[in-house]
Backbone bond lengths (Angstrom), bond angles and torsions (degrees), N, CA, C in turn:
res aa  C-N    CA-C-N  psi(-1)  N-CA   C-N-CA  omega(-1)  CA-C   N-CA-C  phi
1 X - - - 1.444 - - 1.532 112.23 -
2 X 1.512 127.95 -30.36 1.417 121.56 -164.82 1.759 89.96 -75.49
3 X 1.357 122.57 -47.08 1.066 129.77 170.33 1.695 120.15 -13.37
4 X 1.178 110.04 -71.98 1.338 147.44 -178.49 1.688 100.96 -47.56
5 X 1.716 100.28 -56.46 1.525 94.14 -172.46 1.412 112.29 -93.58
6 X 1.870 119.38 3.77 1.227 102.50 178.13 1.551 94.57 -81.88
7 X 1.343 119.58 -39.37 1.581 124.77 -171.45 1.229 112.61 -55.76
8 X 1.550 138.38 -22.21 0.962 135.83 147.79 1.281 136.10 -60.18
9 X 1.282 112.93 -54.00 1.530 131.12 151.64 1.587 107.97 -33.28
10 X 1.148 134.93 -43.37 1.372 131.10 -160.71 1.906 89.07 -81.16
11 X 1.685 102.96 -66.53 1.656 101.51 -174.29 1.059 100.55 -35.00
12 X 1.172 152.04 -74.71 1.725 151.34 -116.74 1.763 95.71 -99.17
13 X 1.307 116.98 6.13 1.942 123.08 176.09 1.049 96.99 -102.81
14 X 2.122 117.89 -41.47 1.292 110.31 -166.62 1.711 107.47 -84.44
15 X 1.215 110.33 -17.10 1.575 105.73 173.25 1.485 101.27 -56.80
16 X 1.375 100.67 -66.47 1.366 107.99 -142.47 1.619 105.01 -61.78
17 X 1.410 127.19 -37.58 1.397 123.21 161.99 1.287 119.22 -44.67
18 X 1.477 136.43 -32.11 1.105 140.15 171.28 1.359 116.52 -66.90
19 X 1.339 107.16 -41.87 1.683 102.38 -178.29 1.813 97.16 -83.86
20 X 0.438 132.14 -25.91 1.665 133.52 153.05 1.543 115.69 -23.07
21 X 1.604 88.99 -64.99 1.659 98.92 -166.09 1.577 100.03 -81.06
22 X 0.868 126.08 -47.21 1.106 109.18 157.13 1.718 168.44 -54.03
23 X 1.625 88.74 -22.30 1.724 118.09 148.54 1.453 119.91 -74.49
24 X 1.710 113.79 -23.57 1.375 126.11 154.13 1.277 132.77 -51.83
25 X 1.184 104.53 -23.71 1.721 115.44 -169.57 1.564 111.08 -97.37
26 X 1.490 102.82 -25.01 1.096 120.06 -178.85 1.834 103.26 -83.66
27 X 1.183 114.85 8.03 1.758 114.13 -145.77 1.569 140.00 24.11
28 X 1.514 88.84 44.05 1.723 96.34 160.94 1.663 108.46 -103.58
29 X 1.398 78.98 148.04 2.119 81.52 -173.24 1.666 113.23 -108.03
30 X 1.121 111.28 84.90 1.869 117.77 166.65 1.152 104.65 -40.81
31 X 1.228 135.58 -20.45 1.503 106.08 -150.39 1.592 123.73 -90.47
32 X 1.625 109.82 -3.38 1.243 123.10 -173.78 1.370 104.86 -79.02
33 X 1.846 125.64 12.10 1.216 123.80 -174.41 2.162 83.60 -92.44
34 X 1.286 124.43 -22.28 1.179 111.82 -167.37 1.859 122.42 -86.11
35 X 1.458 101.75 3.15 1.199 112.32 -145.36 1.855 90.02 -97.83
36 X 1.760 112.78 -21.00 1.508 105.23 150.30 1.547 130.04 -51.79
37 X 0.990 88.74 146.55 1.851 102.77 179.86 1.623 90.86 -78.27
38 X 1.555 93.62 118.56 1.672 102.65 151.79 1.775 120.32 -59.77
39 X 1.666 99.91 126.27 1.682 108.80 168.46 1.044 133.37 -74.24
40 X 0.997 147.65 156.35 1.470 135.85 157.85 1.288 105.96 -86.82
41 X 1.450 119.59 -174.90 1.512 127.65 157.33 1.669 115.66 -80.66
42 X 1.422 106.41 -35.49 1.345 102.09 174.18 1.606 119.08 -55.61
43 X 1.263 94.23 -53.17 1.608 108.74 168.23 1.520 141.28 -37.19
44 X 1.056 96.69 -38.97 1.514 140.07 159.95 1.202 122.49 -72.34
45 X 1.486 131.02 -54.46 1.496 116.51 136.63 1.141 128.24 -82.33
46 X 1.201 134.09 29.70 1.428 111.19 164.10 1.752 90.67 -105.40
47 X 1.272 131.12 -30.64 1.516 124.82 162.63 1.526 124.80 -29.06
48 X 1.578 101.12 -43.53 1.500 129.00 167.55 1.477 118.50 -41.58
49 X 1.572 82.25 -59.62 1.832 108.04 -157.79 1.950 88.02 -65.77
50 X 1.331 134.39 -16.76 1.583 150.06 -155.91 1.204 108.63 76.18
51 X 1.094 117.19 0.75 1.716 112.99 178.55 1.247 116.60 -48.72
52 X 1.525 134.07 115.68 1.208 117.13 -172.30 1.820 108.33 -101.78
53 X 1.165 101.13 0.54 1.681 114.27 172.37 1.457 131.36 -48.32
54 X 1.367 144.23 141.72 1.286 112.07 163.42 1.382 106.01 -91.92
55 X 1.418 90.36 -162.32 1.649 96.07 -153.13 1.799 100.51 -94.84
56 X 1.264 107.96 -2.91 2.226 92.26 161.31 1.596 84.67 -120.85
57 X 1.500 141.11 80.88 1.060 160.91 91.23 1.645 122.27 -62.92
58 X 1.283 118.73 111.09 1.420 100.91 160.70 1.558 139.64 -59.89
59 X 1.306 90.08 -16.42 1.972 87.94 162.38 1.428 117.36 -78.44
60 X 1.265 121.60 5.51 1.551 121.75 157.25 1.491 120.31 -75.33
61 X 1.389 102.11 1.09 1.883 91.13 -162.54 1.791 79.37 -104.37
62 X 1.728 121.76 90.66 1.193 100.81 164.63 1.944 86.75 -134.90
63 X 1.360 115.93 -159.14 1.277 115.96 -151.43 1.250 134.78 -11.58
64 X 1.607 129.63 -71.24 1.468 118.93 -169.33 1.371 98.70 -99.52
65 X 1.054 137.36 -37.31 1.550 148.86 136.27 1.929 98.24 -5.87
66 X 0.950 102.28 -83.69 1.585 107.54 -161.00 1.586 101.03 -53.86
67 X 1.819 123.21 -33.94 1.586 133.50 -150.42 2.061 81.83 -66.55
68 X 1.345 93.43 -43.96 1.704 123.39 -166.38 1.303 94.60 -28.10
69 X 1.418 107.62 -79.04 1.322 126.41 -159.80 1.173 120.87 -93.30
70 X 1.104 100.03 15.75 2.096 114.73 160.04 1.412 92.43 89.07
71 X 1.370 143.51 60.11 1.561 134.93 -174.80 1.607 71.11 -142.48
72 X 1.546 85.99 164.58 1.600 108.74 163.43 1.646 114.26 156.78
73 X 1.279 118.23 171.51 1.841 126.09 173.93 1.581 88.22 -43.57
74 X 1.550 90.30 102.44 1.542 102.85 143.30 2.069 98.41 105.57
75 X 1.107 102.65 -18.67 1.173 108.69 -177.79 1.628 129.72 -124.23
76 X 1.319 90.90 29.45 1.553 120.41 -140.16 2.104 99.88 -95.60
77 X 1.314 109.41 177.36 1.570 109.33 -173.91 1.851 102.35 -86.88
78 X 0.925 124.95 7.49 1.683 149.33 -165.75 1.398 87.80 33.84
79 X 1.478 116.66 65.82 1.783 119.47 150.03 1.263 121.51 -128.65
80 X 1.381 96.77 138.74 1.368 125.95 179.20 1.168 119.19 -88.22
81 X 1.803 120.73 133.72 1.219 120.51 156.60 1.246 118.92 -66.37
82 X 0.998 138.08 145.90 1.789 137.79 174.97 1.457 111.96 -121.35
């Protein structure tokens, strides 16, 4: 299966470079779609969760995040936001 989705993963780079080079020729510029920061999913829910932390912040380790990484009520890093 990883197989499958790297081989997919690869087609959908080699498309998309192509339609690239080719909106290039034309002088339109794709490339300012790359200049976003890739998300994670964690990232993405912890935005959810309101966490406004990143994720090697210790104010990220709060609900399912914290269950994650073995933290929790009572078992916790005893830190406070202030």
């Amino acid at each position: 299966m990883p197989e499958l989705v790297q081989t997919f993963k690869s087609k959908q780079k080699a498309e998309s470079d192509n339609r690239k080079f080719l909106a290039g020729i034309q002088g339109i510029d794709l490339g300012k779609d790359d200049e976003e920061e890739a998300r994670s999913f964690e990232d993405v829910k912890r935005k959810a969760m309101g966490i406004s932390a990143s994720a090697d912040d210790i104010v990220s380790l709060q609900g399912s995040f914290a269950s994650e990484s073995g933290f929790g009520i009572g078992a916790g890093l005893g830190y406070f936001k202030e």
